[in-house]
C-alpha positions as CSV (number, residue, x, y, z in Angstrom):
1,X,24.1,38.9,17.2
2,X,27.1,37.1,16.1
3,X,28.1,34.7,13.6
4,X,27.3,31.5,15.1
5,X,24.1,33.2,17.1
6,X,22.7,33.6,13.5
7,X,23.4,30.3,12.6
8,X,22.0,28.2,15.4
9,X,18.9,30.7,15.1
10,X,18.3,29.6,11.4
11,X,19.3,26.1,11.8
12,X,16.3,26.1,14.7
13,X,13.8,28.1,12.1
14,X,15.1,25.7,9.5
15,X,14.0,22.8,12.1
16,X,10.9,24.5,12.7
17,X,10.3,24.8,9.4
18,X,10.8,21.1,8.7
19,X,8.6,20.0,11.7
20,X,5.5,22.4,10.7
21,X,6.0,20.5,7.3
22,X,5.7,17.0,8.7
23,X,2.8,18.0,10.8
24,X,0.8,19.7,7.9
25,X,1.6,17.0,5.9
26,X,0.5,14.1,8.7
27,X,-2.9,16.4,9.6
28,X,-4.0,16.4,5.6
29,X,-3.3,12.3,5.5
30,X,-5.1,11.9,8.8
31,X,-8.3,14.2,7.4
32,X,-8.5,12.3,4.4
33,X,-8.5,9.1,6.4
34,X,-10.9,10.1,9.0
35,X,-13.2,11.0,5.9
36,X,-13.0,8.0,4.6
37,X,-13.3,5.8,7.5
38,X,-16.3,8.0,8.2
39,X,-17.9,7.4,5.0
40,X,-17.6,3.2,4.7
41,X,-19.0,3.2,8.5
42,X,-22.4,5.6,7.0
43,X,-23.3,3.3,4.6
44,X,-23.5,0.8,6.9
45,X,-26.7,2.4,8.9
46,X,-28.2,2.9,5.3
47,X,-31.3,0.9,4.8
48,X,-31.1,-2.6,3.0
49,X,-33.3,-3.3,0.4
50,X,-33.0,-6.0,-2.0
51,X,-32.1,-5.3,-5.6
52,X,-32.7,-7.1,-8.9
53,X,-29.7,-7.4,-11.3
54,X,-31.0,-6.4,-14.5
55,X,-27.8,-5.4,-16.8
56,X,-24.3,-6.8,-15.8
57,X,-21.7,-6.6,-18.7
58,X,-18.0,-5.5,-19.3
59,X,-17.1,-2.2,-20.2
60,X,-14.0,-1.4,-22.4
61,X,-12.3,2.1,-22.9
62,X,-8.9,2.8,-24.6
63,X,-7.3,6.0,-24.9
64,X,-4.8,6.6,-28.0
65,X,-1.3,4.8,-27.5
66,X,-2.7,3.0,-24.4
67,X,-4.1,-0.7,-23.5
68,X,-7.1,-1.0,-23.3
69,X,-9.4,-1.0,-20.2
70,X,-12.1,-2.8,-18.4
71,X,-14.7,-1.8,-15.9
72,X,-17.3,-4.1,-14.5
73,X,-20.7,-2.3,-15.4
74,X,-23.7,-3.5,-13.3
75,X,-27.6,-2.1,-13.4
76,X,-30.0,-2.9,-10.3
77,X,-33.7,-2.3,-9.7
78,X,-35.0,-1.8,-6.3
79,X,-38.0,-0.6,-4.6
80,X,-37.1,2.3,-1.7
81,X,-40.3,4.0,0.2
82,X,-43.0,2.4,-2.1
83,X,-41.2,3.4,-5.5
84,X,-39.1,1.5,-7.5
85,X,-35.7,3.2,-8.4
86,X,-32.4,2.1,-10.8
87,X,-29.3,2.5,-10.1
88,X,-25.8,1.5,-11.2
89,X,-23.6,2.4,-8.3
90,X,-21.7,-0.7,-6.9
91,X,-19.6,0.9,-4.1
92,X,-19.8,4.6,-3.0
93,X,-16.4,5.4,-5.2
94,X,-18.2,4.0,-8.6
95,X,-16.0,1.0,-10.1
96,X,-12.5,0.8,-11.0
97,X,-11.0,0.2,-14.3
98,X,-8.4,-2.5,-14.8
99,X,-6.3,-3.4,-17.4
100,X,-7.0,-7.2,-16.7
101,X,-10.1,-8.3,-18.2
102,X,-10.1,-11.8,-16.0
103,X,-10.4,-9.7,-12.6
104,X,-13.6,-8.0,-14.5
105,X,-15.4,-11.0,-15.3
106,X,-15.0,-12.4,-12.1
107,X,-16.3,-9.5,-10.4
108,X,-19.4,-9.6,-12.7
109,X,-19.8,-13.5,-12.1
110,X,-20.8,-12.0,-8.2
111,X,-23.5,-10.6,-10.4
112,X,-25.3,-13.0,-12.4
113,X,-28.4,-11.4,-14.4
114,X,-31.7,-11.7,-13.0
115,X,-30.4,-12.5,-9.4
116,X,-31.1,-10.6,-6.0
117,X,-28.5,-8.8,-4.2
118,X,-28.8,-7.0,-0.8
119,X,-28.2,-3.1,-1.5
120,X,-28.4,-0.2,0.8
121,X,-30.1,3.0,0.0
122,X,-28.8,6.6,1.1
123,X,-32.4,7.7,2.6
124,X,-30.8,11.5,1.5
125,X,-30.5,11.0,-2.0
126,X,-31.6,7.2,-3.3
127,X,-30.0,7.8,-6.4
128,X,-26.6,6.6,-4.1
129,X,-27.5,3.6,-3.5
130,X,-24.8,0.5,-3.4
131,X,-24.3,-2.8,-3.2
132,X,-20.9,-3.1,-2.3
133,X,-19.4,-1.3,1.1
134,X,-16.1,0.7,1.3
135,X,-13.7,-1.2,2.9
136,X,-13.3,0.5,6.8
137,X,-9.2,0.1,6.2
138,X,-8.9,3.9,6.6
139,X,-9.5,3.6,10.4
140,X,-7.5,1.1,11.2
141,X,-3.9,3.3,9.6
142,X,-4.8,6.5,11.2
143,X,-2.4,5.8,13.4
144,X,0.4,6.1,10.8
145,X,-0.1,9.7,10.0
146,X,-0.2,11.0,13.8
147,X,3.1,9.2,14.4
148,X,4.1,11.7,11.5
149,X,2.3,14.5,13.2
150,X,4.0,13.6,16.6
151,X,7.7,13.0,14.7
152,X,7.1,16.8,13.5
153,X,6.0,18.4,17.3
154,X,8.6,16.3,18.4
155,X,11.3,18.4,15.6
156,X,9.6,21.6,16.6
157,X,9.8,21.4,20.6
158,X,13.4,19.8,19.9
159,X,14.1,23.4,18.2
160,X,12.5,25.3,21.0
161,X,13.8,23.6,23.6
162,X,17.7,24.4,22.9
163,X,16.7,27.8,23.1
């Protein structure tokens, strides 16, 4: 093979290369997607129950050399199947933490104590029960990803083709 034979054949792997990347990459994004889109919609068909606030309160945690943080911490009571259960789960992911105390305490005035919030219960495991639901974002950008995943087959069969 000459010279210029054994360049065009690595600048094709090279191509190939890069394409293979972009579609690995765009195939991990779109799983992660897909497994969260798939996740907010299950909740959903969990049964609702209504839940008694019974602890809502701020939470603060600092680590050395670092602001401090704030985390909205919120207990419920609910009665599931003739029992009644506990549980401090707001969303499926568990709260965030925030540096901003003011987003916090508004979050919590959603949750005034004593009052009575819908919640839904995983029939599975009713320890994961919520009363917030993810948000079904994930679905709606899965498109993004598999224009990545096409823009990579697109850089592989490019390759291919000049052979």
């Amino acid at each position: 093979m000459s010279r210029g034979g054994e360049s065009q054949l690595s600048g094709r792997l090279f191509l190939c290369l890069i394409g293979a990347l972009l579609l690995l990459a765009g195939g991990v994004f779109e799983w992660l997607l897909w497994r969260s889109y798939k996740n907010a919609v299950a909740t959903r068909a969990w049964p609702e129950v209504e839940a008694a606030i019974i602890r809502a309160e701020v939470v603060e945690r600092q680590f050395l050399g670092s602001p401090a943080e704030y985390s909205a911490s919120v207990s419920y009571r609910f009665e599931f199947e003739g029992s009644s259960h506990e549980s401090s789960r707001l969303s499926p992911r568990g709260t965030k933490w925030s540096k901003k105390l003011s987003g916090v305490t508004e979050q919590l005035a959603d949750f005034p104590l004593g009052s009575a919030h819908p919640a839904w219960v995983n029939p599975k495991d009713v320890s994961m029960s919520i009363l917030r639901h993810d948000t079904k974002a994930a679905g709606y950008t899965l498109w993004f990803p598999a224009l990545i995943m096409v823009g990579g087959a697109g850089i592989v069969a490019s390759a291919f083709r000049k052979w």
